[in-house]
N, C-alpha and C positions, 0 to 999 in steps of 0.2 A: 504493500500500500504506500510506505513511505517513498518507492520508487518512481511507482506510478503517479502519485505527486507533482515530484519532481521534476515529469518529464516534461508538467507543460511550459510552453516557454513566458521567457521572463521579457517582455520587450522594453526596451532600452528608448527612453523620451526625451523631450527637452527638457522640460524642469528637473529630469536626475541629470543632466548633464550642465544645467545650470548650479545645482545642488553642489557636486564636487566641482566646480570650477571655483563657488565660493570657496570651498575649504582652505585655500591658500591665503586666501585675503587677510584671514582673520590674524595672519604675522606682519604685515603693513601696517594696519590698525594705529597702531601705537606710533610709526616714524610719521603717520598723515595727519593726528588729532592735533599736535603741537602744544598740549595743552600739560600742566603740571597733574600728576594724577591724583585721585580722591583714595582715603580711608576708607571706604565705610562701614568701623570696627564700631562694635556691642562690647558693653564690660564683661558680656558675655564671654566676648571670641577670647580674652585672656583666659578665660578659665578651663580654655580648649586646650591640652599639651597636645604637641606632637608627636603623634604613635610611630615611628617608620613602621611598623607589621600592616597599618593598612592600607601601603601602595599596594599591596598584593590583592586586594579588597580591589581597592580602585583599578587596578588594570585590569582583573579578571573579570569583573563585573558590567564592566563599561563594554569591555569589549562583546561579552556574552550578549550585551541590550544592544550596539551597533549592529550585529549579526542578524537578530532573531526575527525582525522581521522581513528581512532576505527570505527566510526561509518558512515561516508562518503565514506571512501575507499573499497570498497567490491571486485573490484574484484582481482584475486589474482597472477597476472604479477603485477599490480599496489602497491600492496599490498607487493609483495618482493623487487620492486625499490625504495616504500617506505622505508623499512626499511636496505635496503643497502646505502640511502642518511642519515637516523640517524645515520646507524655505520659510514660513513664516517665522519659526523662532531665529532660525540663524539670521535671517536679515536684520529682526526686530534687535536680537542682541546686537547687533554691529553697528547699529544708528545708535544703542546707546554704550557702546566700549569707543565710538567717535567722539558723541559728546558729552559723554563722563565718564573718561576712561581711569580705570583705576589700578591702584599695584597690591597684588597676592602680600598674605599676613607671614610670609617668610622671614622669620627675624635672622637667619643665618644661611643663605643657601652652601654655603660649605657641608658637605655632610662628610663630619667623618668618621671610620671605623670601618668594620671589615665583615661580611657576611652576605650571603643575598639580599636579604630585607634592605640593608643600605645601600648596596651597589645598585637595588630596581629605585632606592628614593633619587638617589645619582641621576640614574637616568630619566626618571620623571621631570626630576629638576633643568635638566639641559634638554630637553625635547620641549617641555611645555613654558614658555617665556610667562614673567609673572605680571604678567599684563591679562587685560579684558576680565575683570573679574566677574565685574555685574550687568548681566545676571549670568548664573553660571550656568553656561552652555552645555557643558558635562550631565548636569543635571537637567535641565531641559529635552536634551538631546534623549537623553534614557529614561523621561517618563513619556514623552512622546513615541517612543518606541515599545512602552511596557503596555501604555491604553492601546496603541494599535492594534497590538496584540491580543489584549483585552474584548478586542469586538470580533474575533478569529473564535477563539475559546479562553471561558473564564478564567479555570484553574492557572492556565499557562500565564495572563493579564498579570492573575495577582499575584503570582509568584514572581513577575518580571518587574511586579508595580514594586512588591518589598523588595527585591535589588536593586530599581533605582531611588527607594531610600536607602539602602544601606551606603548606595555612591554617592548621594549627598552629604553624608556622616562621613564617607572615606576622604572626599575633598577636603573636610574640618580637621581631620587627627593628619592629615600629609600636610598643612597651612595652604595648603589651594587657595581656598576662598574662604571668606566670611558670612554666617549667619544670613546677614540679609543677601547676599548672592546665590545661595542658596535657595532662602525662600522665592527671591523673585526668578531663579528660572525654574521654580514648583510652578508659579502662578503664569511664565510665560506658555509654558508646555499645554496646560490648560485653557488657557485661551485660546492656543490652537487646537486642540481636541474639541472645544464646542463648536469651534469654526469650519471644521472638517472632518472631523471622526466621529464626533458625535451621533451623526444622523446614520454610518453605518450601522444595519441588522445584522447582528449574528445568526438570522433564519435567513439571511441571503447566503452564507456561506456553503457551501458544497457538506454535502457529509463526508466526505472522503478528508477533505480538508480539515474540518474541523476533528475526527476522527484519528489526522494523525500529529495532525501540530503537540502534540505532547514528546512525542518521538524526534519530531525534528528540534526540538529545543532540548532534547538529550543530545544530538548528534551537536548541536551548538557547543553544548557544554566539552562538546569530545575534543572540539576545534580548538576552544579553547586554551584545555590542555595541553593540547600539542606544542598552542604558542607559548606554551609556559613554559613546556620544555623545551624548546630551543632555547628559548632567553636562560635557562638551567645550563643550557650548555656552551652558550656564550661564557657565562659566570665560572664556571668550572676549566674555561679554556683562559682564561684571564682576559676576556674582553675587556678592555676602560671601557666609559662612556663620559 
């Protein structure tokens, strides 16, 4: 069943090709806004230490909600309301990382010591620039991915919905972001979900679909894996980053 799935095809449109051409944009941001960047810490966010054990949270998780509806969303209304809710968060965060661009609660980006857990903050820290905080896209990015989901088959939603909370707690304990970056890309995700996902029926979905999307978000979780273990094996081969 998970095969036969699979095999129907996935056609490739403009808005997903506008969608990944954004993705690059979002490291310009910061040399085009000119402007001095904003805090916006809660006496909160001091009371957040920095865990390094939940980069391993935040990569794996993120990556598993980037994935999931690759492979759950099949059909293809669903599938263009999907990606007309990612261009609306991504756009909406980059009009405001333009004009209120802000800098990550990293009191130290030096990390040092020695282990995996520190060598993935390493590299968290030099891939992800500590700019664009609010709203955090990370978070946006993975509950619009979780409710997609959500309208495919429940079960699958809400297990997808509580990993993209637990990626919004993982961006807090790594100093990603702040509190309210957080909540406002909870509330941007949502505004795109009433805007376009909303109104999908889960009785329009195929039962074949809905039948095996449980399976394919194992097969997610396999991928996952994998990519852990290569990065395992970067680490073990003495990769810097």
């Amino acid at each position: 069943m998970v095969t036969e799935s699979l095999r129907k095809p996935y056609r490739v449109t403009m808005p997903m090709v506008v969608l990944v051409l954004l993705v690059p944009v979002y490291l310009f941001i910061p040399l085009a806004a000119h402007r001095a960047p904003h805090v916006p810490a809660l006496s909160l966010d001091d009371r957040v230490p920095l865990q390094p054990a939940w980069v391993l949270v935040y990569g794996s998780l993120y990556l598993f909600l980037i994935l999931l509806p690759v492979f759950v969303v099949r059909q293809d209304e669903h599938i263009r309301r999907t990606v007309y809710a990612y261009l609306t968060v991504w756009i909406a965060a980059y009009v405001c990382f333009f004009f209120y661009p802000t800098v990550a609660p990293r009191a130290d980006e030096t990390v040092v010591g020695e282990g995996f857990v520190l060598w993935g903050l390493r590299f968290l820290y030099s891939a992800d620039p500590p700019y664009n905080c609010f709203p955090s896209l990370h978070v946006a990015h993975s509950f619009v991915s979780a409710l997609s989901s959500y309208r495919v088959h429940r079960g699958v939603g809400i297990g997808a919905s509580a990993c993209a909370f637990v990626v919004g707690l993982s961006t807090l304990f790594t100093k990603q972001h702040y509190i309210l970056d957080v909540v406002a890309g909870f509330v941007l995700a949502y505004v795109a979900y009433v805007l376009f996902l909303r109104k999908t029926c889960r009785r329009d979905v195929p039962e074949l679909d809905r039948r095996v999307a449980p399976a394919l978000a194992l097969v997610v979780i396999g991928i996952v894996v994998l990519c852990f273990a290569f990065y395992a094996v970067l680490y073990v081969l003495g990769v810097e980053v």
